[in-house]
C-alpha positions, 0 to 999 in steps of 0.5 A: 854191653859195649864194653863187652863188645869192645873186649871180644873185638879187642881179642879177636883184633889180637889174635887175628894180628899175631897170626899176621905177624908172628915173632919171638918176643911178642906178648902171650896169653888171653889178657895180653893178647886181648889188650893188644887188640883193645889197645889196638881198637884205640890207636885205629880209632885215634889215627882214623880220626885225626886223618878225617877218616872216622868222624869224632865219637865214632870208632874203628871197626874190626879190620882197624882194631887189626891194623891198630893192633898190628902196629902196636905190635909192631911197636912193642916188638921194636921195643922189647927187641932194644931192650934185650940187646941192651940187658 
């Protein structure tokens, strides 16, 4: 039931993140935007507890699945931006 729980939070995460920062080349679809938010969960999860903020084996909530999945969007959009001015 956790890993359940982690896929609808991730997609929630992801969708409520693209509608903060909407671009041009961002990923689209169900699945990437569902793995953005998980993916953001664990960058949230990940920073929080390297800055003492979660304790270990404790995870981020909703509000930090969004923040985690803005920065990697973020990221992904520095990314994909340098990579289509180069091509």
């Amino acid at each position: 039931m956790g890993i359940l729980w982690t896929i609808i939070i991730g997609f929630v995460a992801g969708v409520i993140a693209k509608l903060i920062m909407p671009g041009d080349n961002e990923p689209s679809g169900f699945i990437l935007t569902t793995i953005l938010g998980i993916v953001g969960a664990f960058v949230a999860t990940y920073l929080g507890q390297a800055l003492g903020w979660y304790r270990p084996g404790e995870g981020a909530g909703l509000v930090g699945a969004v923040v985690g999945a803005i920065i990697v969007l973020f990221v992904y959009g520095l990314v994909a931006g340098r990579s289509r001015r180069v091509v």
